[in-house]
Backbone as CSV, one residue per row, in Angstrom:
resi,resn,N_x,N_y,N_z,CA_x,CA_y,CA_z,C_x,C_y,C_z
1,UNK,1.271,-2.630,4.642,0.005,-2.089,4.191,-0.857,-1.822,5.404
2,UNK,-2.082,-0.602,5.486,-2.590,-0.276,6.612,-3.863,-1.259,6.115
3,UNK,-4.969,-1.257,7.395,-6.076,-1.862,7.633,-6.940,-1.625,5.937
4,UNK,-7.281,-0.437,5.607,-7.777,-0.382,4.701,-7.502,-1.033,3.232
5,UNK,-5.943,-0.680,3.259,-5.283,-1.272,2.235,-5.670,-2.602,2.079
6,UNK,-5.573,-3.478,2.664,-5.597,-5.049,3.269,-7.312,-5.362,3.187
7,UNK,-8.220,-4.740,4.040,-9.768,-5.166,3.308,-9.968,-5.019,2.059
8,UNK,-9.075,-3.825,1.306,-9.686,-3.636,-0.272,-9.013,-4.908,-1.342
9,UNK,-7.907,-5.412,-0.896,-7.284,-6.415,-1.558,-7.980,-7.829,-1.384
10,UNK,-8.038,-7.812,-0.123,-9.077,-9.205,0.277,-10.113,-9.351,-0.138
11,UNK,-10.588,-7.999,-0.628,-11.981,-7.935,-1.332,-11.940,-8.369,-2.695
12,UNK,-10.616,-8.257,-3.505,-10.593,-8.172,-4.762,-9.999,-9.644,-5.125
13,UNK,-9.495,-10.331,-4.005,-9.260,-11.534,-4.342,-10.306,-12.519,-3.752
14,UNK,-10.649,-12.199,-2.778,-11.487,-13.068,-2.178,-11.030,-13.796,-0.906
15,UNK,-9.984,-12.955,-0.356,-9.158,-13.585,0.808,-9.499,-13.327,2.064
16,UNK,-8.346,-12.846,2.983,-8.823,-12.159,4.498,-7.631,-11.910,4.819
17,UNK,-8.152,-10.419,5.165,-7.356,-9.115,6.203,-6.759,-9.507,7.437
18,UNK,-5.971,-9.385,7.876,-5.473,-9.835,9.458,-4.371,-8.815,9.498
19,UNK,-4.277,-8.500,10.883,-3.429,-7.669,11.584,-2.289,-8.619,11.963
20,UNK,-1.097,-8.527,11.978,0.071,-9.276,12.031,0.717,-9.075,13.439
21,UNK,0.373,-7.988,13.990,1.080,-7.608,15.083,1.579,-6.115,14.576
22,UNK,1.689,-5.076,15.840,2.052,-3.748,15.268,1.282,-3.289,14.183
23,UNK,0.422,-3.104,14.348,-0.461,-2.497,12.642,0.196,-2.944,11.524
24,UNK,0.792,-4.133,11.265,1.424,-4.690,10.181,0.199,-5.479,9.200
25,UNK,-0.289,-5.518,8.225,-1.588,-6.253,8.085,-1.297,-6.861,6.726
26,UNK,-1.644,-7.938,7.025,-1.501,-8.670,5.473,-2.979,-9.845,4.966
27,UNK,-2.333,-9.977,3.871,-3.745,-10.453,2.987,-3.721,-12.032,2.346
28,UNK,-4.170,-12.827,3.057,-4.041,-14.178,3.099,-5.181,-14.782,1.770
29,UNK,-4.575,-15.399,1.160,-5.881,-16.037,0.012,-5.231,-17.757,-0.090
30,UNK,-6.119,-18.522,-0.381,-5.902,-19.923,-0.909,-6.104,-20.085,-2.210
31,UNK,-5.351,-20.490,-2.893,-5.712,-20.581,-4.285,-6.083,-22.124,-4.419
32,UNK,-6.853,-22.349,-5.433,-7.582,-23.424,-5.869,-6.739,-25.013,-5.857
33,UNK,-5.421,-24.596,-5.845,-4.602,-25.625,-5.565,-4.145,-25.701,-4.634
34,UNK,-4.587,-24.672,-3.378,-4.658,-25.299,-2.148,-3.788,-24.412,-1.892
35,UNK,-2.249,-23.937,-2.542,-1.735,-22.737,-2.294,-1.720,-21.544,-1.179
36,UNK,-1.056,-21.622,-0.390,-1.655,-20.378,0.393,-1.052,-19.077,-0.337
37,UNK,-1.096,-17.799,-0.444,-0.363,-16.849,-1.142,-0.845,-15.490,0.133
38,UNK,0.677,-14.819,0.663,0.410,-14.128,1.776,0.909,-13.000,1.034
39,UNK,-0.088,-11.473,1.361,0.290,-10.251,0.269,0.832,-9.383,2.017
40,UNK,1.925,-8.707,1.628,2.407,-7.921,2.925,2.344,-6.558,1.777
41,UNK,2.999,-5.351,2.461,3.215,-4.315,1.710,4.241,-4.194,1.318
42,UNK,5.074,-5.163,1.345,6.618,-5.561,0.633,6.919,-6.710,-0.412
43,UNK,5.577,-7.816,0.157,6.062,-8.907,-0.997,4.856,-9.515,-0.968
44,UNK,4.994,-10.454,-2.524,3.948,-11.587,-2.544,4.553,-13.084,-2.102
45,UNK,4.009,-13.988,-1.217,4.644,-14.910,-1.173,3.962,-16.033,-1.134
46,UNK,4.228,-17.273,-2.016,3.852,-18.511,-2.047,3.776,-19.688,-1.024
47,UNK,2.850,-20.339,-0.042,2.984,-21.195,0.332,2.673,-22.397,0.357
48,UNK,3.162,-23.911,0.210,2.347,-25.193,0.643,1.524,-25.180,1.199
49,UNK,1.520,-24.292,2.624,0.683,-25.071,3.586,0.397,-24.067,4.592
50,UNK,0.160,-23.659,5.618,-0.226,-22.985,6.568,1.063,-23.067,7.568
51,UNK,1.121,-24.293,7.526,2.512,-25.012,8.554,4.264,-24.200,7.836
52,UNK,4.061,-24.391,6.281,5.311,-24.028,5.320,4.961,-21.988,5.982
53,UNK,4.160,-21.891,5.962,3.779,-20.090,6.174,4.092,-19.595,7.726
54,UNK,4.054,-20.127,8.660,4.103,-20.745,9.763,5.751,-20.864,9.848
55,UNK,6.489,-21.476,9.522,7.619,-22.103,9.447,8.725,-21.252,8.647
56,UNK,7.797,-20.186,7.634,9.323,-19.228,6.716,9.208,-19.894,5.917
57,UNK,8.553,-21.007,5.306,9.260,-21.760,4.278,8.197,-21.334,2.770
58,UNK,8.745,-20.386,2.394,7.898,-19.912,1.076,8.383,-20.256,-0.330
59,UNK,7.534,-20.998,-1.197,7.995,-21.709,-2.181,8.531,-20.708,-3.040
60,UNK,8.068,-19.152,-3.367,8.241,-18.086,-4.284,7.909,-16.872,-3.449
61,UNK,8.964,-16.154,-3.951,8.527,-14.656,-3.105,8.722,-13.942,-3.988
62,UNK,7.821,-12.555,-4.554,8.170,-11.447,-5.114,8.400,-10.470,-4.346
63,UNK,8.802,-9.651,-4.655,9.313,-8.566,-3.575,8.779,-7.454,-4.622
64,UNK,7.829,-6.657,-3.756,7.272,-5.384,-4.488,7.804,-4.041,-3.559
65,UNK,9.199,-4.163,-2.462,9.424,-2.689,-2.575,10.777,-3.240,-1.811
66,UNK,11.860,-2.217,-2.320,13.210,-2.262,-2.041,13.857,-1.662,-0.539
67,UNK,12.813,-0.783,-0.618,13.180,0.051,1.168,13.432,1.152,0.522
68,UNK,13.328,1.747,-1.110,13.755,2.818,-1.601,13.074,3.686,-1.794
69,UNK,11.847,2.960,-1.743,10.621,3.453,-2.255,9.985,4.859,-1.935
70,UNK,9.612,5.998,-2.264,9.076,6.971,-2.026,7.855,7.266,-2.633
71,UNK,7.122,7.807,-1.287,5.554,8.568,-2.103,5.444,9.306,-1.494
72,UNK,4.398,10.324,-2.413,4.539,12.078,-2.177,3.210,12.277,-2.084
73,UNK,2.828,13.239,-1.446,1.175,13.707,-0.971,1.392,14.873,-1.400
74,UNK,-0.037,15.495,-1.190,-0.143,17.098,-1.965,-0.463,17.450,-0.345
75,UNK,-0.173,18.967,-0.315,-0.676,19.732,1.115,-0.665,20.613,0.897
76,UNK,-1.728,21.253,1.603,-2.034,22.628,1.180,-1.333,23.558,2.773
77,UNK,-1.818,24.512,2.572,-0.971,25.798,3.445,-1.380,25.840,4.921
78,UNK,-2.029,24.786,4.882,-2.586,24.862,6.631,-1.984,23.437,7.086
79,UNK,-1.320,22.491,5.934,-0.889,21.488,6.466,-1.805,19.921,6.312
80,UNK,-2.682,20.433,5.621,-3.880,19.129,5.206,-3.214,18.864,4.416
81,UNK,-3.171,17.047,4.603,-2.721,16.416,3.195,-3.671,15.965,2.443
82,UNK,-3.471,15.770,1.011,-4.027,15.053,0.129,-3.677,13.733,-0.493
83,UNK,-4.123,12.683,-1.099,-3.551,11.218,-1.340,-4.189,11.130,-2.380
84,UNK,-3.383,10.610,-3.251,-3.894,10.360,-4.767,-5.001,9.008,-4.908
85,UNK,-4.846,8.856,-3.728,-6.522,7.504,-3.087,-6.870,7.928,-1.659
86,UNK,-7.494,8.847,-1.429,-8.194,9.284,-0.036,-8.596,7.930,0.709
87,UNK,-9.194,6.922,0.603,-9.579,6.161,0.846,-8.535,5.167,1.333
88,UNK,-7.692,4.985,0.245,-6.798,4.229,0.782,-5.272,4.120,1.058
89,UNK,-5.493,6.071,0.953,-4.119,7.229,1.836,-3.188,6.596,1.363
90,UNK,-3.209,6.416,0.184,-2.118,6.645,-1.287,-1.408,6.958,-1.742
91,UNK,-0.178,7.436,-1.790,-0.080,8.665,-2.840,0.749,8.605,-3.827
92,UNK,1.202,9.345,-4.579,1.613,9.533,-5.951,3.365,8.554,-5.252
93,UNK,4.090,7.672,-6.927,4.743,6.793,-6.444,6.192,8.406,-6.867
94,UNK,6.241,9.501,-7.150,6.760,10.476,-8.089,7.007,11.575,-7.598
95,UNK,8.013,12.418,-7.398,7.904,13.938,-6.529,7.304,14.441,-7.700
96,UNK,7.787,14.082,-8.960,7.011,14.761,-10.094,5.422,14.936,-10.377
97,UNK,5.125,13.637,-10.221,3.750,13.048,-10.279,2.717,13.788,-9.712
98,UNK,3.711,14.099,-8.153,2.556,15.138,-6.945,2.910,16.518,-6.861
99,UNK,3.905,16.780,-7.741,3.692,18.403,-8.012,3.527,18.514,-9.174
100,UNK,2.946,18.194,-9.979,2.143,18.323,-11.278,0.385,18.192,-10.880
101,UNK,0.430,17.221,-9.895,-1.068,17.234,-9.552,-1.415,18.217,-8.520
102,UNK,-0.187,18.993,-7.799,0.132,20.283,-6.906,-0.367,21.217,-7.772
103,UNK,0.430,21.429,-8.967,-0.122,22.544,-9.832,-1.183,22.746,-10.268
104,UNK,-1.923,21.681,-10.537,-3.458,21.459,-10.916,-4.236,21.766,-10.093
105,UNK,-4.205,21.682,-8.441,-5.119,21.780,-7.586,-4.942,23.304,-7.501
106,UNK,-3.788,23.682,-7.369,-3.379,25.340,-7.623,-3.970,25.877,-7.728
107,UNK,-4.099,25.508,-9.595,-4.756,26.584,-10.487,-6.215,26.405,-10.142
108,UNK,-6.604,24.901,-10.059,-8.086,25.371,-9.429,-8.743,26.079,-8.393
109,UNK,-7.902,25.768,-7.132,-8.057,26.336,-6.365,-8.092,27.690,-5.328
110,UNK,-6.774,27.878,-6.473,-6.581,29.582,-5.694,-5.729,30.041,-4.853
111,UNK,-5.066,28.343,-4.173,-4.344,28.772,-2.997,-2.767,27.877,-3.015
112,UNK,-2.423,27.859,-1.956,-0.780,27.349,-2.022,-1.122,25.863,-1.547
113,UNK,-0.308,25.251,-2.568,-0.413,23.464,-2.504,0.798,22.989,-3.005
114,UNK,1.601,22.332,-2.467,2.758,21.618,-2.642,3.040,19.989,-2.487
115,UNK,3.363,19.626,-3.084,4.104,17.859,-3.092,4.951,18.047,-1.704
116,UNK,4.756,17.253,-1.023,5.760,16.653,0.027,5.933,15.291,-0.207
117,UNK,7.002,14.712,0.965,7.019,13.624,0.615,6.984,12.856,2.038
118,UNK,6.185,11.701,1.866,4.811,11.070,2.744,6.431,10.406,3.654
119,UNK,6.019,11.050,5.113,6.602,9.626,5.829,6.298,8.916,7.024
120,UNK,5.887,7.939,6.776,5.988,6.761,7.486,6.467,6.285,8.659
C-alpha cells in the first residue's frame, strides 16, 4: 500500500502509518486486548506482542492478494490516467469494470478514453 493508502486506514482504525523500508507502508493498530494487528497491502496479520511482530511470529494471517491480482485505470488520449479513487490512486479491481466506466466518461466527454491495466 502507498503513503496515502496507509494514513486513510490508520485514520479509520485509529492506528499509525509507517514506511517499512522501500515505500513499503503498513498500518499498525493495538487492539484492546493488547493485540498488535499489522495491515500490509497483501495481508492482515495478528500479533502478541511487538517482540512476536518483530520476530515473524504471527498468531493469524489473512492474505488479501495472491500476486494475481489486477487493476485497471481509465486514460484518456494524451495518456492521463484516471483512478476509480483519485485520492487514493485506486482503481477498478475489473478490465470490465474500467471499460464500462471508459465508456461512460466517453460519452460524456467527447473524446477517446480507454481501460488499461495499472502497473506497478
Amino acid at each position: 500500500m502507498n503513503e496515502q493508502q496507509a494514513k486513510a486506514l490508520a485514520r479509520v482504525f485509529g492506528g499509525e502509518e509507517w514506511d517499512s523500508g522501500g515505500g513499503i507502508w503498513l498500518v499498525q493498530y493495538y487492539r484492546g486486548d493488547g493485540k498488535l494487528i499489522v495491515f500490509s497491502g497483501d495481508a492482515v496479520c495478528e500479533y502478541d506482542s511487538d517482540e512476536a511482530f518483530e520476530e515473524g511470529n504471527a498468531n493469524t494471517m489473512i492474505s488479501l492478494a495472491s500476486g494475481d491480482e489486477e487493476w485497471w485505470v481509465i486514460e484518456d488520449s494524451k495518456g492521463i490516467r484516471y483512478f476509480q479513487d483519485e485520492e487514493l490512486k485506486v482503481g477498478w479491481r475489473s478490465q470490465e469494470a474500467a471499460e464500462h466506466e471508459a465508456r461512460g466518461v466517453a460519452s460524456r466527454m467527447g473524446k477517446g478514453y480507454r481501460a488499461v491495466r495499472l502497473e506497478e
